[in-house]
Structures are given as C-alpha cells and as structure tokens.
VOKOL-530989 format. One line per field, with one value per residue (C-alpha): residue number from 0; residue in three letters; x, y, z. Coordinates in Angstrom, 2 decimals. Layout:
N
num = [NUM  ...]
residuo = [ALA  ...]
X = [X  ...]
Y = [Y  ...]
Z = [Z  ...]
//
This chain:
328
num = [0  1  2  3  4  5  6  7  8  9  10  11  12  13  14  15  16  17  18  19  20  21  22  23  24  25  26  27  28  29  30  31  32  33  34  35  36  37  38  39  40  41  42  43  44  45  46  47  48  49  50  51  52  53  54  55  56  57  58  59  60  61  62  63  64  65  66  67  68  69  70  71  72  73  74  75  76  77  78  79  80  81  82  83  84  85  86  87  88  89  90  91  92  93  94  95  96  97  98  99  100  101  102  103  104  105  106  107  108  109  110  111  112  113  114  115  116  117  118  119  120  121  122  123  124  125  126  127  128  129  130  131  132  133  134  135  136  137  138  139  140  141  142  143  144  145  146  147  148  149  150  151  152  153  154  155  156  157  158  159  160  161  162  163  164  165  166  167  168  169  170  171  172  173  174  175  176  177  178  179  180  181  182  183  184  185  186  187  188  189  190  191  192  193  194  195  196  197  198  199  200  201  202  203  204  205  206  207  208  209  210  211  212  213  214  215  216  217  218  219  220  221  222  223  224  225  226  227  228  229  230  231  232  233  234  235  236  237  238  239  240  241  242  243  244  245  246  247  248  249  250  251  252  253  254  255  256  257  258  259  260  261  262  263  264  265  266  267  268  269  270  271  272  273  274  275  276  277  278  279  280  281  282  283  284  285  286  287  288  289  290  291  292  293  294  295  296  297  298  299  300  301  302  303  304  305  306  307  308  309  310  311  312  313  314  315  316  317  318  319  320  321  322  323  324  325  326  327]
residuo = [UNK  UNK  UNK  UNK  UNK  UNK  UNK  UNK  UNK  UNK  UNK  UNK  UNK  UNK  UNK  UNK  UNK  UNK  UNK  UNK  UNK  UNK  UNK  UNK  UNK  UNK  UNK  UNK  UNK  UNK  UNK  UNK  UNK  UNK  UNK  UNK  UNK  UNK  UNK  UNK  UNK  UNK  UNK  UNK  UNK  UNK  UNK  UNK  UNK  UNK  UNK  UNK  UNK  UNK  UNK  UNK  UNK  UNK  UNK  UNK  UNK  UNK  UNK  UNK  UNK  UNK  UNK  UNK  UNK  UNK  UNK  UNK  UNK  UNK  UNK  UNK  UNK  UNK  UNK  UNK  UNK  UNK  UNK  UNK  UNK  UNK  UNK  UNK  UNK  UNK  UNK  UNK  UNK  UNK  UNK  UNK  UNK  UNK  UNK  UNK  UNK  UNK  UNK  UNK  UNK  UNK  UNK  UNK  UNK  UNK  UNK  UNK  UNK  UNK  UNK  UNK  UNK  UNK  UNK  UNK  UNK  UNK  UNK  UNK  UNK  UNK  UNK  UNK  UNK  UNK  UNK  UNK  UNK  UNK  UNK  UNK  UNK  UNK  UNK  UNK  UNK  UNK  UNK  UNK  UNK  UNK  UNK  UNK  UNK  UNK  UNK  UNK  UNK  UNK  UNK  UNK  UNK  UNK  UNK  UNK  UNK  UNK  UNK  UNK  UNK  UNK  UNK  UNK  UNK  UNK  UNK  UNK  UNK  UNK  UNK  UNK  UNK  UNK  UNK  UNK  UNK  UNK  UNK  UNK  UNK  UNK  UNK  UNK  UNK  UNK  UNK  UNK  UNK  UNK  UNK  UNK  UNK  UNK  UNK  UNK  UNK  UNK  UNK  UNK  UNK  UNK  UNK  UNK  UNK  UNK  UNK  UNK  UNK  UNK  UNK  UNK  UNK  UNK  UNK  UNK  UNK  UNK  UNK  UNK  UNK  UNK  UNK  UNK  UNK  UNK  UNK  UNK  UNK  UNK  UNK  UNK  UNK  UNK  UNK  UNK  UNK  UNK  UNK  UNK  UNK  UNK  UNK  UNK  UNK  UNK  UNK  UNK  UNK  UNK  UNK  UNK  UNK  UNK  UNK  UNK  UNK  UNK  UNK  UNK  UNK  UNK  UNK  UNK  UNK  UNK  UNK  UNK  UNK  UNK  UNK  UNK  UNK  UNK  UNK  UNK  UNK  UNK  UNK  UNK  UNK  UNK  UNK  UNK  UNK  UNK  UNK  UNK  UNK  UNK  UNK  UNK  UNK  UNK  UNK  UNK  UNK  UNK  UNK  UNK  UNK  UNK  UNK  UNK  UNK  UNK  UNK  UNK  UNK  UNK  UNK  UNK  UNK  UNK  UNK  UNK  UNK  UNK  UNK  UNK  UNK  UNK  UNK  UNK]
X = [-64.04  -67.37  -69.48  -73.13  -75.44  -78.90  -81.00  -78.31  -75.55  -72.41  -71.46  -68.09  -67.87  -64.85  -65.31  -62.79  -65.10  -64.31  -61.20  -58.67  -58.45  -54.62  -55.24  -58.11  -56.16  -53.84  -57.21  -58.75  -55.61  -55.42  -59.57  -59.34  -56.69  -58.46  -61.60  -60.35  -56.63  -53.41  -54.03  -51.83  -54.24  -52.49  -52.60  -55.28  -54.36  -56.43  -54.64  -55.50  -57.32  -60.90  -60.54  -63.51  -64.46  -66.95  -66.18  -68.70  -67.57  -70.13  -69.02  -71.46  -70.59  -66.30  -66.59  -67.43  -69.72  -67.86  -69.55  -67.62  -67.61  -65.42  -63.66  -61.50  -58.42  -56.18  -55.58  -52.78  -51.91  -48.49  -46.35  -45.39  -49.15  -49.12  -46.38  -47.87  -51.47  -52.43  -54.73  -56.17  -60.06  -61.39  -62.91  -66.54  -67.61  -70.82  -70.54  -73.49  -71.67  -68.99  -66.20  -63.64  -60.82  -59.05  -55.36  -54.30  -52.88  -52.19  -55.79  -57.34  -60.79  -63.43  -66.37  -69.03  -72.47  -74.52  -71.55  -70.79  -66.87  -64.76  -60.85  -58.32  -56.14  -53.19  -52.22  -50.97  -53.17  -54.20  -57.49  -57.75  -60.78  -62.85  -61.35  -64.41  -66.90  -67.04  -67.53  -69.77  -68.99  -70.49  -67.60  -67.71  -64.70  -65.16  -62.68  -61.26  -61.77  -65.50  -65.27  -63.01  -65.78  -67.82  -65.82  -64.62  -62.81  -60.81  -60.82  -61.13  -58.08  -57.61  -60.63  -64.08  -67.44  -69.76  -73.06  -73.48  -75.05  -78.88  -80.21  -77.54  -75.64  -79.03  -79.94  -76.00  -76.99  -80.12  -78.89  -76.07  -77.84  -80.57  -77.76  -76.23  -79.23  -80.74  -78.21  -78.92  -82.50  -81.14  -80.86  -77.43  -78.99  -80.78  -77.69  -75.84  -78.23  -78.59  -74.29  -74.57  -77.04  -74.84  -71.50  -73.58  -74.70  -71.39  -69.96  -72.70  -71.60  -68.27  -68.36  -69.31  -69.79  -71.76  -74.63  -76.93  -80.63  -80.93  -78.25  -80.19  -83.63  -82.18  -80.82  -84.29  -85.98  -83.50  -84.03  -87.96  -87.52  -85.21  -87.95  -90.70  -89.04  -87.79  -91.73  -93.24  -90.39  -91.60  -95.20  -94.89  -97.07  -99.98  -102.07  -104.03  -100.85  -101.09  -99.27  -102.15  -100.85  -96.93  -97.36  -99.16  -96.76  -94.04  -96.49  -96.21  -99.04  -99.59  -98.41  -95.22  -94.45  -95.28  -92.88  -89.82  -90.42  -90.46  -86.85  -85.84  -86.68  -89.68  -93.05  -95.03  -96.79  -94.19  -91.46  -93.99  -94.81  -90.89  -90.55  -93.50  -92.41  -88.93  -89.86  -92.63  -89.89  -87.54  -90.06  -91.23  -87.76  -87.70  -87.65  -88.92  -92.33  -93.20  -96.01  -97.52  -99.72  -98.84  -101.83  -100.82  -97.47  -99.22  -101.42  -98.77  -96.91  -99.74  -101.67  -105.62  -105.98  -103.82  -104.76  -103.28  -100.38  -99.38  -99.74  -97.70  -94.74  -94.95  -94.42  -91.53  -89.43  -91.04  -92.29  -95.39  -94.66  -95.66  -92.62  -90.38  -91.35  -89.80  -87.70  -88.74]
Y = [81.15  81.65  79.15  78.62  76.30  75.36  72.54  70.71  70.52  72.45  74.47  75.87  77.83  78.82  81.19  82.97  85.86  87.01  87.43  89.59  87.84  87.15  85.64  83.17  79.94  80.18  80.64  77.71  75.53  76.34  75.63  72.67  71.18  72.01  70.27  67.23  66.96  67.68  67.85  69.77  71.87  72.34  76.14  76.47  77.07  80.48  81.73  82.54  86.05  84.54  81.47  80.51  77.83  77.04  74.64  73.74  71.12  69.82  66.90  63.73  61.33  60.77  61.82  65.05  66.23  68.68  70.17  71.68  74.05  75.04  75.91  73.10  72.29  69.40  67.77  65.77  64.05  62.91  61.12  64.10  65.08  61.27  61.11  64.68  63.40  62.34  59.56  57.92  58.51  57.27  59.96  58.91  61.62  62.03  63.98  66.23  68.44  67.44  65.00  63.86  61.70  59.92  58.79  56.24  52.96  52.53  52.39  55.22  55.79  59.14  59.80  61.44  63.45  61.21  58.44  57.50  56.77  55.82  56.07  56.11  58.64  56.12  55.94  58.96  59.95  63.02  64.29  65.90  68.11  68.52  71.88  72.88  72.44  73.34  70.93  70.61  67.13  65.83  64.38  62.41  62.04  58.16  57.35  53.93  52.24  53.31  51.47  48.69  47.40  47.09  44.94  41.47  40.84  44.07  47.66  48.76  48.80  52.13  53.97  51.87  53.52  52.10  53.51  50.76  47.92  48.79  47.86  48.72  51.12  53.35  53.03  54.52  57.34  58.23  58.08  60.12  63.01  63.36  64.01  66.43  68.29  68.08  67.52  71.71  70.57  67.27  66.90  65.93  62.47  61.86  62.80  60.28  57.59  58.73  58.34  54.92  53.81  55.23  53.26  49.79  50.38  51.20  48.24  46.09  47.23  46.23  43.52  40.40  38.14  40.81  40.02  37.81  38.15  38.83  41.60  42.70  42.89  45.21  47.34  47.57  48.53  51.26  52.45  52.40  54.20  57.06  57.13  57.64  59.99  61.64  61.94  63.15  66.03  66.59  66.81  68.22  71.23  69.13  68.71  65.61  63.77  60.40  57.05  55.39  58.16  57.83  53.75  54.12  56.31  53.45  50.65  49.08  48.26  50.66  48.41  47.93  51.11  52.04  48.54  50.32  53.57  51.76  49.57  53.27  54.19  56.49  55.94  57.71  60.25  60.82  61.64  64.23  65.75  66.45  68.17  70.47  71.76  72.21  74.04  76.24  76.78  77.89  80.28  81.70  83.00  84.32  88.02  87.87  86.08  88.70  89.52  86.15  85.30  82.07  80.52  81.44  79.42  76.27  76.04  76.26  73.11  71.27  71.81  72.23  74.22  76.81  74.62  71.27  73.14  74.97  71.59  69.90  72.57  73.47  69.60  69.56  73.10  73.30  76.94  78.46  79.54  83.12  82.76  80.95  83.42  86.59  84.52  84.71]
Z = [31.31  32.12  34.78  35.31  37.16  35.18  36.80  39.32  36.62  36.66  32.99  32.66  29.08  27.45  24.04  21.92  20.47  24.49  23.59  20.97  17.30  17.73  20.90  20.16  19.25  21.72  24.29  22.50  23.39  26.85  27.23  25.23  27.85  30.51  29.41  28.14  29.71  27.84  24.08  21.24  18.78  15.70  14.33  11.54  7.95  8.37  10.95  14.46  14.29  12.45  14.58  16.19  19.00  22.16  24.57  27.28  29.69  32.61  34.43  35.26  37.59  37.62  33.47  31.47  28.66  26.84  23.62  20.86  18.43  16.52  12.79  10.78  12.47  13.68  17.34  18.28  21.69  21.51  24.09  26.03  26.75  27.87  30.03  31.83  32.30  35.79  34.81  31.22  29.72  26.46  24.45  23.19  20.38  18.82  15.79  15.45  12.64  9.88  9.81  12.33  10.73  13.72  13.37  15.88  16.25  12.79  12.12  10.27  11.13  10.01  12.37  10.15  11.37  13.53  14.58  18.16  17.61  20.76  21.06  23.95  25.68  26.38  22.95  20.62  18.23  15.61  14.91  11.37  11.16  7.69  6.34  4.27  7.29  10.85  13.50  16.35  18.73  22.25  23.74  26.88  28.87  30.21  33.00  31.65  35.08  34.12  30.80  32.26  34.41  31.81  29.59  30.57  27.51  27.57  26.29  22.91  20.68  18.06  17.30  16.58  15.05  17.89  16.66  12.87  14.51  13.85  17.29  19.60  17.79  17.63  21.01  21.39  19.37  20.86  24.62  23.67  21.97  24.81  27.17  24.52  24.24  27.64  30.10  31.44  31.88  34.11  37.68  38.82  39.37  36.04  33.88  35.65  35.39  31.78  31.55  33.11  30.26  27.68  29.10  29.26  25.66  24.58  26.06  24.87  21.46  22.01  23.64  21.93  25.58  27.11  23.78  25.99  25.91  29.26  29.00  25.85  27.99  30.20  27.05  25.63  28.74  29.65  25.59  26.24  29.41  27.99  24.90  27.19  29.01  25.65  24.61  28.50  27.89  24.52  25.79  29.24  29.19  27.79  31.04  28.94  29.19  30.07  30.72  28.06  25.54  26.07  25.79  22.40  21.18  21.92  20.78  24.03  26.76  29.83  32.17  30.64  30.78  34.81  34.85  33.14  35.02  38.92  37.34  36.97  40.80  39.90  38.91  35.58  37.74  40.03  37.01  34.95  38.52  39.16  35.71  35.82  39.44  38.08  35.18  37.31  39.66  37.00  35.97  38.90  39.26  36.06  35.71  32.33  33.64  36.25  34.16  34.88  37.76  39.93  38.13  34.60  35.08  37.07  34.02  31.42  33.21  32.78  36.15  36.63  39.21  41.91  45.24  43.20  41.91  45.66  47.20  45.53  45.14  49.00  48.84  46.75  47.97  51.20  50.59  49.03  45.20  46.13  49.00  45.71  43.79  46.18  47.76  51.13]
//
C-alpha cells in the first residue's frame, strides 16, 4: 500500500501489478476490506495471475472516496462480514465504467455507466460485475448516521438508482464526479463541503418530504455554485477571467453569482485567488519547473505582474515565493 498527500487530502493506494501474479487476488481482497470494511471478493473465472485492480481510498469528513479499478468479478458481503464489522455505511457508487448488477434484498438492481446507485452495508448482498468489461466506480463510504440525519422518513430499503430524476438526479451526478475527479486538487475543507452537497442531494432524491421549494432553492444554488466553481477551475490560468464571464456562462446575472459564492463562505475573487496560489505553490516546488522563473509561473496562474503575485502569496504562506521555492 502506497500513501500520498496532494492538496490537504490524504490518498492511500493499493495495486496488484506491485505484487506476484498468483498473489494479486488474494492482495485485492485484503485492500478491498480495508477500504470499504469486511467484504468477500469472489475468485475470477480467469484466475488470479492476470487479475488486475486499483483501489484508492481518501477519506472526507467521517466517510471515504474510494475509486476502483478493476477486471470482471463478483463481491459478496454475507452475514459473517456483518456480524465482524464495527459499525454500518451505505455504499453510494457512481459508475464511471461498465455494469454493476447489485443483489440484495430480494430486489435486483444493475448500475450502468453514469448512475449514482445507493445500497446498505446492514443487509447481505452480491455484486456481480459485467464479465466482458472492466469496471471503474467512485464509491463513497456514507456513515448511515450521516445519511440518517438527512432523512426523516427513514433510510433507503435494497438498492435504488438515485441519479433518473432529471433535475435532482443530475445535480447527483455532477457533484459526485467533480469530487471523483478533483478531490487531489481539494483542500480538506472544500471536499467536505463538496460531500455535504452530495449527501443533501442524495437525500433530496430520496426523500419525497424533503421536495419543498425552499429545500429545492438551496439545491439549485449549491448546483450553481459547484458549476461556477467547475468553470473558474476549467478557466483558471486565463488572467481575463471574470465574475461577468463565469455568470454568462451559467445564464445567470453577476450578482447572483457573488450571492451563491458569500452562502458558500467565500467571495468570487477571494475563491480564484486561493486556487492560483495553490497551484503556483504546487509548482514552485516542482522540480520539473526549475527552469521557470518566479514570474513565468505567476503569469501562467493568471497573474499580471511579480509585485501583485509576491503580495499576495507572502499573504497567503507567510513567506516570499523565492523562500517557497528553496524552502527556506
């Protein structure tokens, strides 16, 4: 098991090409259980020695993101994995490659590319695999006292599809794959206020009482928020970005969108200035970008001029970026 730190977030990555062919799905089990609690991989019809799986687990807030990888095969959880776990989770998976058919509760559900699908830990079930295709899934590990609190009317029953519903179900989508793809670029704090949005759309989704406008308001916002932020990322080393250009793109006014970015405890400016001195800090550390000059990376984040861009970073890290740079 390998570990790593990018941006605030933890990474621990597990892989089985570090390790002998007849020893891979026996590896995968034991990384598996680690990252998601007691599970039961079944064997794979093609045998253990061209087995191949990643697992990268980083945890946000009391849950997990943990990204998989890996070739067809088929997961059970069975009532002695129950009876040995220390506390329950539900498991919400976003399929980002093939088919996951999900056995439990005597419903039979399949999770195909681009579904959210939610099921619980409490209950045994088996996860069949598509044998033809390989399978690459975001799953969150969502304490159920995290879930619980969110839903009045009680917890989910057997596995549910929570990403049809057009409106909801897509903002579910799209706040789960910008934490898939971006949580190593996240502060601690954003992925966690990014996990909070996902569990209230979730359980908006779910639950029927929780549909009120005003509850569906504060949905909206959050999705325009995570859109705008979605674009600034997109757009970041553009030093003509601007609020004006970001609202357009959304088709909403200007002051709309400073509104949904102080709800979020941040203002526009203040949100693009934190990701340009992260990423110039990143690279000022980078070995790879010695060649550059201290100006050369200022201006590719977007900054005018050197006496802006030291300002504002001896601001932020308390230390010149020559002194970041050496690390003096």
């Amino acid at each position: 098991m390998a570990s790593s730190e990018l941006g605030q977030n933890q990474k621990f990555v597990w892989q089985t090409s570090d390790v002998p062919g007849n020893e891979r799905f026996d590896y995968y089990r034991e990384a598996i259980c680690q990252a998601f609690m007691e599970l039961a991989p079944v064997r794979p019809i093609n045998g253990n020695k061209d087995f191949r799986a990643e697992v990268q687990s980083t945890p946000i807030a009391n849950g997990a993101l943990n990204i998989v990888c890996a070739n067809a095969h088929q997961v059970d959880r069975t009532r002695a994995e129950i009876a040995s776990s220390a506390a329950e989770c539900f498991y919400l998976n976003l399929i980002m490659h093939g088919d996951c058919n999900v056995r439990q509760s005597g419903r039979e559900v399949t999770f195909s590319t681009g579904d959210v699908g939610i099921f619980a830990s409490d209950k045994p079930f088996n996860l069949m695999h598509e044998r033809s295709r390989e399978l690459k899934v975001a799953s969150f590990w969502v304490p159920q006292a995290a879930l619980e609190s969110r839903l009045p009317d009680g917890l989910p029953t057997g596995p549910k599809i929570v990403s049809s519903d057009p409106v909801i179900g897509r903002l579910v989508v799209e706040i789960a794959s910008a934490l898939a793809q971006n949580v190593d670029l996240m502060t601690s704090n954003e992925a966690e206020k990014l996990y909070g949005m996902l569990l209230d759309s979730v359980a908006l989704q779910l639950s029927s009482s929780a549909r009120s406008e005003a509850g569906r308001r504060t949905l909206f916002s959050n999705g325009h928020y995570l859109t705008a932020s979605r674009i600034v990322s997109a757009n970041i080393h553009d030093p003509l970005l601007s609020a004006s250009g970001v609202a357009k793109k959304l088709g909403i006014s200007t002051r709309y969108l400073h509104r949904i970015f102080e709800q979020n405890a941040v203002t526009f400016s203040e949100h693009i200035m934190a990701l340009r001195l992260d990423g110039a800090s990143r690279d000022l550390r980078n070995l790879s970008k010695r060649h550059l000059s201290i100006l050369e990376i200022a201006l590719s984040w977007g900054f005018k001029d050197h006496s802006h861009f030291s300002r504002r970073f001896k601001n932020r890290f308390f230390m010149s970026p020559r002194d970041w740079r050496f690390g003096a």
